[in-house]
ZAVO-24390 format. One line per 5 residues: for each residue x, y, z of N, C-alpha, C. Coordinates in Angstrom, 1 decimal. Layout:
REM ZAVO-24390
X Y Z X Y Z X Y Z; ...
REM end
This chain:
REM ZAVO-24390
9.1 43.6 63.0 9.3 44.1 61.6 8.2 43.6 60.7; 8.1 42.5 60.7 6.5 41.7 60.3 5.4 42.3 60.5; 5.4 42.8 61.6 3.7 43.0 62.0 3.8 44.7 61.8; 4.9 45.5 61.2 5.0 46.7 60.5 4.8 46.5 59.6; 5.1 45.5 58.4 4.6 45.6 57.7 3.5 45.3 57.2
3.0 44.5 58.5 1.4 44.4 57.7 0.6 45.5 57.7; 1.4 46.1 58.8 0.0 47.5 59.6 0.1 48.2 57.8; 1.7 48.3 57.0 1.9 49.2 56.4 0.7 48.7 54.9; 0.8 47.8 54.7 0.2 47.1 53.4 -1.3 47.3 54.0; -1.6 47.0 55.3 -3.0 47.4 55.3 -3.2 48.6 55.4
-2.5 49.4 55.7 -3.3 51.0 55.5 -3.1 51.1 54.1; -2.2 50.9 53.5 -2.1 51.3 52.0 -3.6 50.9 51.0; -3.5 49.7 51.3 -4.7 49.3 51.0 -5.7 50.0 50.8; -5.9 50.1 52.4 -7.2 50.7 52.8 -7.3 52.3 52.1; -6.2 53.4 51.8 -6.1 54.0 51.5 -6.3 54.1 50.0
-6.1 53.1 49.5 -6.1 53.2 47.8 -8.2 52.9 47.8; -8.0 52.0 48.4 -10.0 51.3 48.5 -10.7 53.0 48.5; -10.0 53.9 49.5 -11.2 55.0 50.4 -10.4 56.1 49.1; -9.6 56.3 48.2 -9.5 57.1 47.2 -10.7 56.7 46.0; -10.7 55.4 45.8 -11.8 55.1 44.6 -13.1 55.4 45.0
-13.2 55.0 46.4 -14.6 55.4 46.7 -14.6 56.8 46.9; -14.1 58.0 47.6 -14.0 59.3 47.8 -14.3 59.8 46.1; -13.3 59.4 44.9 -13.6 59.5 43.6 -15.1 59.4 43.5; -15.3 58.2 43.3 -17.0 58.3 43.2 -18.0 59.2 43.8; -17.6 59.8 45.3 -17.9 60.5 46.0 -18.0 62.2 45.3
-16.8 62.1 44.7 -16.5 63.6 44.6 -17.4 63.9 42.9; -17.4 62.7 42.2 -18.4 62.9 40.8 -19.3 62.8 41.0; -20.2 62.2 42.8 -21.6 62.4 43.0 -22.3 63.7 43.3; -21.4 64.2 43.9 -21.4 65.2 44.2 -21.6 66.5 43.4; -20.3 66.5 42.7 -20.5 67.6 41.4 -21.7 67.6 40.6
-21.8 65.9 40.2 -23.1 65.9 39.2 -24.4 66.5 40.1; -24.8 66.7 41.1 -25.6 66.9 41.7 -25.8 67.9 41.7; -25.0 68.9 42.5 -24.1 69.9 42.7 -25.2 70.8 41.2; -24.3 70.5 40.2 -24.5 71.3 39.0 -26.0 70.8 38.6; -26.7 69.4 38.7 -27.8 69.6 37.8 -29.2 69.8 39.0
-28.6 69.9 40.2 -30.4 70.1 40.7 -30.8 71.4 40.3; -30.1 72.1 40.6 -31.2 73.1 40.1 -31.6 73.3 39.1; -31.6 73.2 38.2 -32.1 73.0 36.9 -33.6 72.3 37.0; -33.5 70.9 38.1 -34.7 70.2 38.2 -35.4 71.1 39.2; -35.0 71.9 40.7 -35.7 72.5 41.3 -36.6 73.6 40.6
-35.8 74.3 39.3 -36.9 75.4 38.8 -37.8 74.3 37.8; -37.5 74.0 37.0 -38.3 73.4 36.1 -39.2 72.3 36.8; -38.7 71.8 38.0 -39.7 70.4 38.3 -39.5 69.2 37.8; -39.6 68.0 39.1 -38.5 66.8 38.8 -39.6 66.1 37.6; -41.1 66.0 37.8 -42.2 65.4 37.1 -42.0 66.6 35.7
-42.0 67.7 35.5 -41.5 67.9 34.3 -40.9 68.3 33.6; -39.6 67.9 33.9 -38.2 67.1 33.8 -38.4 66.3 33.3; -38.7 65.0 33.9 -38.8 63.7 33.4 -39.8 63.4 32.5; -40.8 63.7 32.5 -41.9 63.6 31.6 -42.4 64.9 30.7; -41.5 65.6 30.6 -41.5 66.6 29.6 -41.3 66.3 28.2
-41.9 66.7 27.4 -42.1 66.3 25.7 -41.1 67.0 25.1; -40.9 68.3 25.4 -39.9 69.3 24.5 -38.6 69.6 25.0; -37.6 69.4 24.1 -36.3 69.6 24.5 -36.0 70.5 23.9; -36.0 72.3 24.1 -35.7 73.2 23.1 -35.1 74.3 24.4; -33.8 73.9 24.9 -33.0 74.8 25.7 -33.1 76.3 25.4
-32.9 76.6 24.0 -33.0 78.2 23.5 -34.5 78.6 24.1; -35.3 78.1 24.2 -37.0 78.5 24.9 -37.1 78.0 26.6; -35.8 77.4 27.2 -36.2 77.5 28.3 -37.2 75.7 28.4; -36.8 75.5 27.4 -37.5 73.7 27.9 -36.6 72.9 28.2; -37.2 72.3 29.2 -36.1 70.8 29.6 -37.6 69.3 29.9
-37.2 68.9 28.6 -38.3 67.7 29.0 -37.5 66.1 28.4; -37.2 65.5 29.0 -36.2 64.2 28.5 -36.8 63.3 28.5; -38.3 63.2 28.4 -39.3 62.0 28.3 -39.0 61.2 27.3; -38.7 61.7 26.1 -38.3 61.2 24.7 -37.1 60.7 24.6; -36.2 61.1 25.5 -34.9 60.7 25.6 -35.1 59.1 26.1
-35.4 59.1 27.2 -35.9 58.3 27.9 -36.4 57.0 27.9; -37.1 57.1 26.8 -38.0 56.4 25.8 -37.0 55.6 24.5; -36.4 56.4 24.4 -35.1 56.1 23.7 -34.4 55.6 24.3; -33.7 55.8 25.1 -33.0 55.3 26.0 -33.5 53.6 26.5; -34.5 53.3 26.8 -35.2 52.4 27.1 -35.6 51.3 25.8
-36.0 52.2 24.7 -36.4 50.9 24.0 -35.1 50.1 23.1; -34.4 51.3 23.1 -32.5 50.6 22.5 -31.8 49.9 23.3; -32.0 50.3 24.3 -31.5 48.7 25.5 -32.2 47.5 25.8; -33.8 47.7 25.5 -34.3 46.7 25.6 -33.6 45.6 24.0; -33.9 46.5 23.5 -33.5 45.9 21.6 -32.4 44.8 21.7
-31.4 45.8 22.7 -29.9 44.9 22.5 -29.9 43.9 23.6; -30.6 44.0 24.8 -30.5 43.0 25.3 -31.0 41.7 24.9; -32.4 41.7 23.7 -33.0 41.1 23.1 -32.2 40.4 21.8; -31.3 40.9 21.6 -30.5 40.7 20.6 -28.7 39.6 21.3; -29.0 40.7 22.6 -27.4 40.5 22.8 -27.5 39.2 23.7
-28.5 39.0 24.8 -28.4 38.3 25.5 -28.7 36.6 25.6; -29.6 36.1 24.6 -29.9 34.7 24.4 -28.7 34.7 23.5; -28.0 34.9 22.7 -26.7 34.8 21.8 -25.4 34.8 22.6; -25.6 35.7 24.0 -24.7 35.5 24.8 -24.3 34.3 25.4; -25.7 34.0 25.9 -25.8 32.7 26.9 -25.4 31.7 26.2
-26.4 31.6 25.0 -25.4 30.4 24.4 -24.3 30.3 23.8; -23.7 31.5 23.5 -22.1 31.0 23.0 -21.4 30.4 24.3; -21.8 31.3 25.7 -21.0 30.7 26.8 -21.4 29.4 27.3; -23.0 29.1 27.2 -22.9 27.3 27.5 -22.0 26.6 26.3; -21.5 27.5 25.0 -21.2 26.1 24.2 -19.6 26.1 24.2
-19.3 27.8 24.7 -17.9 27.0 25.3 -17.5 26.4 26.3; -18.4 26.8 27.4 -18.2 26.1 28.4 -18.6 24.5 28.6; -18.9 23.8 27.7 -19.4 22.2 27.8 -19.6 21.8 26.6; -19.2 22.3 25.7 -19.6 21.9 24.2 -18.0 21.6 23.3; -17.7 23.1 23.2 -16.4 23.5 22.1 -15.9 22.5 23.3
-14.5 21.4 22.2 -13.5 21.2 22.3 -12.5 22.4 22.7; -11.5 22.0 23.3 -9.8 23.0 23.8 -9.6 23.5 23.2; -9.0 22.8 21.5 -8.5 23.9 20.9 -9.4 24.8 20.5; -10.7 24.5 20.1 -11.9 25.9 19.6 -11.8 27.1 20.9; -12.1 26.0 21.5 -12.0 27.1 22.9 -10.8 28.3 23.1
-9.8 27.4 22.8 -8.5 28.5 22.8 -8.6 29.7 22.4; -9.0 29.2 20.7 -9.5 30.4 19.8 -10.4 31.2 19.9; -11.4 30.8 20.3 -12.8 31.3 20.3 -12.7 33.1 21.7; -12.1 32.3 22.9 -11.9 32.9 23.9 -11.0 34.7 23.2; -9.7 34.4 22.9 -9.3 35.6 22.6 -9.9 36.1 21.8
-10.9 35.6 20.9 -11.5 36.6 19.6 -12.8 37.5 20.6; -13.3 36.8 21.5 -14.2 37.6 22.5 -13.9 38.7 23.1; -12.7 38.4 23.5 -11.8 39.4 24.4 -11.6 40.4 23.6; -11.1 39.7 22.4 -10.7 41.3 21.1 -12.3 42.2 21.1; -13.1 41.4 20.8 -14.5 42.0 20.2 -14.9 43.0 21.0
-14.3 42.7 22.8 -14.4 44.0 23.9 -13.1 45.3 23.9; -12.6 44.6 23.1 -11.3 45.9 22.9 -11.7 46.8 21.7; -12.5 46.3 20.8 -12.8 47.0 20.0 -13.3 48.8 20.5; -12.8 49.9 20.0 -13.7 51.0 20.2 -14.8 51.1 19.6; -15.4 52.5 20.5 -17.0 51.8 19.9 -17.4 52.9 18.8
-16.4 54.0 18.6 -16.4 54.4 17.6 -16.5 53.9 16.1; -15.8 52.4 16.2 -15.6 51.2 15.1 -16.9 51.0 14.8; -17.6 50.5 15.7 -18.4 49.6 15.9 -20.1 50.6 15.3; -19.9 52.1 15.4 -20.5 53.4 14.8 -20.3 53.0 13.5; -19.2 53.2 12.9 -18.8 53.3 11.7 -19.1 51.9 10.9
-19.3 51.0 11.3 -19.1 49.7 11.2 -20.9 49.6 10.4; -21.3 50.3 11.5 -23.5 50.2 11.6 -23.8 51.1 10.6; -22.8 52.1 10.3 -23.1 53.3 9.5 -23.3 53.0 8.1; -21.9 52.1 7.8 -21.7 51.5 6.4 -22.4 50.0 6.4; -22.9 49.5 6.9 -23.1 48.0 6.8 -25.0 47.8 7.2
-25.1 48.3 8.4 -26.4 47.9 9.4 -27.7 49.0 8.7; -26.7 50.5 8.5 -27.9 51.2 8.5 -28.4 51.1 6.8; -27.6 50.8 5.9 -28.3 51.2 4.5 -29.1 49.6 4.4; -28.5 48.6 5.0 -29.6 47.3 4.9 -31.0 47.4 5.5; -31.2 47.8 6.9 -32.3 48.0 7.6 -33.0 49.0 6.6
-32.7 50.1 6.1 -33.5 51.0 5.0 -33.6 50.5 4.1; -32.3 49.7 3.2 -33.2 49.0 1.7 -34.4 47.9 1.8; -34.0 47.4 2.7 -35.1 45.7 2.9 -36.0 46.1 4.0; -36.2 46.8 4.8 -36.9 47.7 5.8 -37.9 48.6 5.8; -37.1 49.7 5.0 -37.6 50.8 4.9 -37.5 51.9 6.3
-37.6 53.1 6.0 -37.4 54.3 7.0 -36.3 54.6 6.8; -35.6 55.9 7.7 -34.6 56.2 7.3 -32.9 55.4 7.2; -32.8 53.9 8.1 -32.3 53.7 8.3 -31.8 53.8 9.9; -31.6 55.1 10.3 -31.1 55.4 11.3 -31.9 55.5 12.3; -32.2 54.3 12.7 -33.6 53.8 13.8 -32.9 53.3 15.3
-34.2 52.9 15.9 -34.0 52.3 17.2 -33.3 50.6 17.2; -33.9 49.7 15.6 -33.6 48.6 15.4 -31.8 48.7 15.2; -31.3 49.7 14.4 -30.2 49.7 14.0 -29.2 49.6 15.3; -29.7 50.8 15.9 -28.7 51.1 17.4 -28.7 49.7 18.3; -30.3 49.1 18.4 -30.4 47.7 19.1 -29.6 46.3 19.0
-28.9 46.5 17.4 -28.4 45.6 16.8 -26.6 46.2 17.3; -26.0 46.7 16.6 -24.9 47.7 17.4 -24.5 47.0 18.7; -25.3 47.9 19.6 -25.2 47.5 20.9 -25.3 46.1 21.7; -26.1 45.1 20.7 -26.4 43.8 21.1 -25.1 43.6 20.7; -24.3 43.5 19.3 -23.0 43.0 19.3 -21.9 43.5 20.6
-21.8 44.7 20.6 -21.4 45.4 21.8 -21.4 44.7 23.1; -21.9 44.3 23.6 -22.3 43.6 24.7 -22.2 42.1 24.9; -21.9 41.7 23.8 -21.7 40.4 23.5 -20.9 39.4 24.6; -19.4 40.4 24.8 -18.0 40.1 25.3 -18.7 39.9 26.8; -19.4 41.3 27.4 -19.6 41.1 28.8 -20.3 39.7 29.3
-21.4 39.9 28.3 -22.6 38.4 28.6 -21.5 37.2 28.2; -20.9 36.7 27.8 -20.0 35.3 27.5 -19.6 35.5 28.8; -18.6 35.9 29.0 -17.4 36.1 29.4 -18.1 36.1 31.0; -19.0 36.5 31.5 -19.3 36.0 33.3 -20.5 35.3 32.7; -20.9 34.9 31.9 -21.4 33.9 31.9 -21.2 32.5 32.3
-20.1 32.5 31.5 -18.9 30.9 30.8 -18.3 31.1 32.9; -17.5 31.9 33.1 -17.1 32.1 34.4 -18.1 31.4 35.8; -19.5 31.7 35.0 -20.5 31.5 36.4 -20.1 29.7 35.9; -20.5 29.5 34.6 -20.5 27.6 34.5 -19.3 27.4 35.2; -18.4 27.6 34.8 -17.5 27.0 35.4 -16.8 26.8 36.5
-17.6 28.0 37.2 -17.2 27.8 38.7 -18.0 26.9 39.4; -19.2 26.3 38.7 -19.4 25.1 39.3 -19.0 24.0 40.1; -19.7 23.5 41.4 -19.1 22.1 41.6 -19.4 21.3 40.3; -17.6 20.5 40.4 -18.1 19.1 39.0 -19.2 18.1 39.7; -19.5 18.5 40.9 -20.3 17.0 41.1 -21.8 17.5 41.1
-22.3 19.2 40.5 -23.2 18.9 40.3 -24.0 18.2 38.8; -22.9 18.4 38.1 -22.9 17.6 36.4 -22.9 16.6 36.7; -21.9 15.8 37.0 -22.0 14.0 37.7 -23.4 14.0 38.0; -23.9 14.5 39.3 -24.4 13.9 40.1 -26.0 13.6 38.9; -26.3 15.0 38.0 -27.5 14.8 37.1 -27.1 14.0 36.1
-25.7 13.6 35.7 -25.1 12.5 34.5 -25.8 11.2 35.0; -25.8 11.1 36.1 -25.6 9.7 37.1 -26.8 9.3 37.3; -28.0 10.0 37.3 -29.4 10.0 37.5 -30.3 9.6 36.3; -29.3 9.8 35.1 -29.9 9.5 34.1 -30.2 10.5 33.0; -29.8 12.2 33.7 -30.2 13.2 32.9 -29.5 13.2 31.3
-29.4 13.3 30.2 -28.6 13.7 29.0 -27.9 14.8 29.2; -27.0 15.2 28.3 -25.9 16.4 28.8 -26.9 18.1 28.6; -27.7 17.7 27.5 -28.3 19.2 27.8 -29.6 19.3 28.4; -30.0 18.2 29.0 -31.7 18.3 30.4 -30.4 18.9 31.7; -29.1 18.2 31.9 -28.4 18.7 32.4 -28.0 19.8 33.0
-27.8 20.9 31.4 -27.6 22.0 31.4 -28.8 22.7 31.6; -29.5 22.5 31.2 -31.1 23.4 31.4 -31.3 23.2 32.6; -31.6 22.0 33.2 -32.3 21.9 34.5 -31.1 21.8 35.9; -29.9 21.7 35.8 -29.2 21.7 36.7 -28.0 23.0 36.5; -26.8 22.7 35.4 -26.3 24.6 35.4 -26.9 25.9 35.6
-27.8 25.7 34.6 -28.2 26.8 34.5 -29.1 27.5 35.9; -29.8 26.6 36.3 -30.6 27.5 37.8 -29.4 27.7 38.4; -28.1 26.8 38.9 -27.2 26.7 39.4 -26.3 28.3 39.3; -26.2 28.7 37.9 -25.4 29.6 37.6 -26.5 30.8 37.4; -27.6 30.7 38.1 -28.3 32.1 37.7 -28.0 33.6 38.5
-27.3 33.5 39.7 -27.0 34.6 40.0 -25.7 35.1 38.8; -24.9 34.2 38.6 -23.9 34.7 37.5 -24.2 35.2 36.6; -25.3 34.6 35.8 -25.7 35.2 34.5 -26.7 36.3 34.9; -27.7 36.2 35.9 -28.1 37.9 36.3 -26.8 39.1 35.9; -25.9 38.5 37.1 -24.8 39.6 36.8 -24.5 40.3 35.8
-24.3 39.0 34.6 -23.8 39.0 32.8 -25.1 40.6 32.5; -25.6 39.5 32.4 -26.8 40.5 32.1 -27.1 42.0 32.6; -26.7 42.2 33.7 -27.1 43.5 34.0 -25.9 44.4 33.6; -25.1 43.6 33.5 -23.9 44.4 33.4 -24.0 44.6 32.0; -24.2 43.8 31.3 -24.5 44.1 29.9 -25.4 45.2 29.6
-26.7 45.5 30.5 -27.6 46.3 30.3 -27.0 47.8 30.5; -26.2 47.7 31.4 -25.4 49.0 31.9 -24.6 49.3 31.0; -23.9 48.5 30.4 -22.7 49.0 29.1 -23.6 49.5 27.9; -24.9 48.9 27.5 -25.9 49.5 26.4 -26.2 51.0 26.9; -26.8 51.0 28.6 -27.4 52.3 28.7 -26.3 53.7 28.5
-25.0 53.3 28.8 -23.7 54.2 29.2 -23.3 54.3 27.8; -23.7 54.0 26.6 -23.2 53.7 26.0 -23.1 55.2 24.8; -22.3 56.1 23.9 -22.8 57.1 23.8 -22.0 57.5 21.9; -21.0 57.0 21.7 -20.4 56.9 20.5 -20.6 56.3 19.2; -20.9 54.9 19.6 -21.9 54.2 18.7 -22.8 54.4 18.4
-23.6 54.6 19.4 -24.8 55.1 18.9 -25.5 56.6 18.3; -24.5 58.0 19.0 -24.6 58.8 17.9 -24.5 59.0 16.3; -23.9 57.6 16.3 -23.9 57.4 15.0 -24.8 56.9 13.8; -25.8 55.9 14.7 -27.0 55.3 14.2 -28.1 55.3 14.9; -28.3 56.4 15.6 -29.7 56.2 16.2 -30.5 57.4 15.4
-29.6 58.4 14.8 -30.4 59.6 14.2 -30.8 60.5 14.8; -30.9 60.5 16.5 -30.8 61.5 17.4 -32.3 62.8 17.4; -33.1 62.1 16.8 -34.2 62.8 16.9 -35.3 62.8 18.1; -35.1 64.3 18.7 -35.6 64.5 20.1 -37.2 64.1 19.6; -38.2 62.8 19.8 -39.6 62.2 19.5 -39.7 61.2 20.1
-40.9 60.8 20.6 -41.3 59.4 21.4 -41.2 58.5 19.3; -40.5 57.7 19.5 -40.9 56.7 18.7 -41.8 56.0 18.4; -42.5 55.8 17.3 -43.7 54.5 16.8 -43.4 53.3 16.8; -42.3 53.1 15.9 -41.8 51.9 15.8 -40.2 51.7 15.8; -39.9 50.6 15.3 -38.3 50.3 15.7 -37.6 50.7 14.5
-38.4 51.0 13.6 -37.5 52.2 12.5 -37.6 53.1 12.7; -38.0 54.2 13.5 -37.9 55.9 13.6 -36.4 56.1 14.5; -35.9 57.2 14.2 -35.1 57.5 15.1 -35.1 58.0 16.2; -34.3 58.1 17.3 -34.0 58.7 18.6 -32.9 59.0 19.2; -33.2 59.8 20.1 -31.9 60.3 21.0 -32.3 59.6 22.5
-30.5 59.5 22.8 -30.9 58.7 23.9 -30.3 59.9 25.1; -30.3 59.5 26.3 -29.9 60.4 27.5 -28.7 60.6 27.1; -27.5 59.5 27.1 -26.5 60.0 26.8 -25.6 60.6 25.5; -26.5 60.0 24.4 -26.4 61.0 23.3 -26.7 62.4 23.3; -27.6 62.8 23.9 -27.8 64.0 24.3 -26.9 64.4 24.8
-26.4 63.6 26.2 -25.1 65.0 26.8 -23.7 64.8 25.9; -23.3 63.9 24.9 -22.4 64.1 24.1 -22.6 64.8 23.1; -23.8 65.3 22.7 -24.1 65.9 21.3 -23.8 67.4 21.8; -24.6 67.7 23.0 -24.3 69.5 23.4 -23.5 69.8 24.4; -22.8 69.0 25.1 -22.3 69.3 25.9 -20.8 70.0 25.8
-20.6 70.0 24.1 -19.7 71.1 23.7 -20.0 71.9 23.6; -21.3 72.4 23.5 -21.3 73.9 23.4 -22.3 74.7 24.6; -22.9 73.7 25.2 -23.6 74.1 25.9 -23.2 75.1 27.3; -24.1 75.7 27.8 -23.4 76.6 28.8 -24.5 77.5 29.2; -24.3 77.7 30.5 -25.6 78.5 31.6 -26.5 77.1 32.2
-27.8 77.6 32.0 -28.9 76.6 32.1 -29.0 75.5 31.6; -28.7 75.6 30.2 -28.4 74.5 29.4 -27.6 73.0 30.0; -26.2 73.6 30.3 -25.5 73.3 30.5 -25.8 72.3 31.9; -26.4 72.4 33.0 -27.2 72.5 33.9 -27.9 71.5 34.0; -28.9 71.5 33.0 -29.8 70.1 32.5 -29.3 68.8 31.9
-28.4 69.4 31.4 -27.8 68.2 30.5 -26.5 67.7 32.0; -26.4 67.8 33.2 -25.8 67.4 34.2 -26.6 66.6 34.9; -28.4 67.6 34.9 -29.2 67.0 34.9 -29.8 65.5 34.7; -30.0 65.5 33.7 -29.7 64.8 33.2 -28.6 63.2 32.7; -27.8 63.5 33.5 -26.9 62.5 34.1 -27.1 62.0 35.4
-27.7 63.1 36.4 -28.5 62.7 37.6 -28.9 61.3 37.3; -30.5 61.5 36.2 -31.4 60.5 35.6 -30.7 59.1 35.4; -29.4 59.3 34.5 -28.6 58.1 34.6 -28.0 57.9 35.4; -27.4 58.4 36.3 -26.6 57.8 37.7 -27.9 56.9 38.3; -29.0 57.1 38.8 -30.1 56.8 39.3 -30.3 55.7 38.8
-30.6 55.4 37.6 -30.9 54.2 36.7 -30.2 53.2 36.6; -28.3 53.8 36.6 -27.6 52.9 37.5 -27.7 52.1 38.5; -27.9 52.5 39.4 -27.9 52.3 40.3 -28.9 51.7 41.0; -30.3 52.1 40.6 -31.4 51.3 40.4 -31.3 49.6 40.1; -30.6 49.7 38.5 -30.6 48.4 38.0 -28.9 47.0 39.1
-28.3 48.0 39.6 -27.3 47.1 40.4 -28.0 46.8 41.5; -28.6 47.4 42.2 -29.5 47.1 43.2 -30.5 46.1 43.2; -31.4 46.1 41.6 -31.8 45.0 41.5 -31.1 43.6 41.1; -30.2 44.1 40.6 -29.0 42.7 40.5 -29.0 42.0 41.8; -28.8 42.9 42.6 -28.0 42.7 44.3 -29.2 41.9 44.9
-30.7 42.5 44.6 -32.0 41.6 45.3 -32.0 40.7 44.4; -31.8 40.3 43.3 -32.2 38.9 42.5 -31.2 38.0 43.0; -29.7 38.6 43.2 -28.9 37.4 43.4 -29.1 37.1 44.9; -29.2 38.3 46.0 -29.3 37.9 47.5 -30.7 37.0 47.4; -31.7 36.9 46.6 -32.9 36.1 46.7 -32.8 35.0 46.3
-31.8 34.6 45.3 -31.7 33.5 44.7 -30.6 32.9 45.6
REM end
């Protein structure tokens, strides 16, 4: 009877595991499915490096997108990630319990937030400051960078603080005991210690900026142009397939699936290099 039921709990298992992955299977599929051809007529080089995005003429060029896409995530990781790290070293070895207590669920809330809020939030607060003391329209690359860096905040702590403290305690002793101070400590012994964890933090963070599509139609300004600087506006890949993908349809329709190709890729791209930094470290 025992060894029925294990057979039973492991196939179940195994059966729920090979549904999630079949899932993923069946949206690789489709996305593919619907946007290659789009890239076969038009061409994967220009596709990607195409300047004009004007579907009614038969253009598909997401270079600009791209560019957008890229310099807003760089912004927020620039923003989100040294603020991450250290809130998580200062809960993890600094804050006292009860701060800690507190500190911890307001993080957790900050990830529950929708990011709709977080739109409206940049709309009334982030974008008319960046324009008055700034200048430009407001609805820039800086604004979305800032947004999204708060955004991202929860993921970076949160396996951060996890990687410190899964620590052995004897590697803190052992640098206490040598002579080290508590923060040559943390620099020179946690931190290399916990660097495949905070890679993780980090990429995972980078991935929630690039997926990211509601907040940011709200402050990026969505203007299909390579940017000059961190005040002009942009559209990013996935603002794009939220902005048309209600009305869009035929060819159109096609590219902007396309176009999700680009992001599945990029995904995947960047987990992979997670996967070689931490298997190397």
């Amino acid at each position: 009877m025992n060894k029925f039921k294990e057979l039973v709990s492991k196939y179940t298992f195994f059966a729920l595991a090979l549904s999630s992955i079949s899932a993923l299977a069946l949206i690789t599929v489709f996305i593919i499915f619907q946007g290659a051809t789009v890239i076969a007529e038009v061409g994967i080089i220009n596709f990607i490096f195409g300047m004009e995005w004007a579907p009614s003429r038969g253009l598909f060029g997401i270079f600009p997108m791209i560019i957008g896409s890229v310099t807003v995530t760089i912004g927020a990781a620039i923003v989100g990630v040294p603020i991450g790290i250290c809130c998580a070293v200062f809960l993890a070895e600094y804050a006292p319990p009860l701060m800690s207590s507190i500190f911890r669920p307001a993080i957790q809330l900050l990830a529950g937030i929708p990011s709709v809020v977080y739109g409206f939030w940049g709309l009334l607060f982030i974008v008319p400051a960046v324009r008055n003391y700034l200048g430009g329209p407001g609805l820039s690359i800086l604004t979305g960078s800032l947004i999204l860096g708060i955004m991202i905040l929860p993921t970076v702590i949160s396996i951060t603080e996890v990687s410190i403290l899964a620590l052995p305690r004897q590697y803190k002793e052992g640098a206490l005991a040598l002579g080290l101070t508590h923060w040559q400590t943390i620099y020179s012994v946690i931190l290399p210690a916990a660097k495949s964890g905070i890679v993780a933090a980090v990429i995972l963070g980078i991935g929630r900026a690039i997926g990211e599509t509601m907040a940011v139609i709200m402050v990026l300004g969505n203007a299909v142009a390579v940017p000059q600087s961190i005040l002009d506006p942009v559209r990013t890949l996935t603002t794009n397939i939220g902005i048309e993908m209600g009305y869009a349809s035929g060819e159109h329709q096609q590219a902007l699936f396309a176009t999700g190709i680009v992001l599945f890729v990029a995904i995947m791209l960047l987990n992979s290099l997670a996967q070689f930094i931490t298997r190397r470290k």
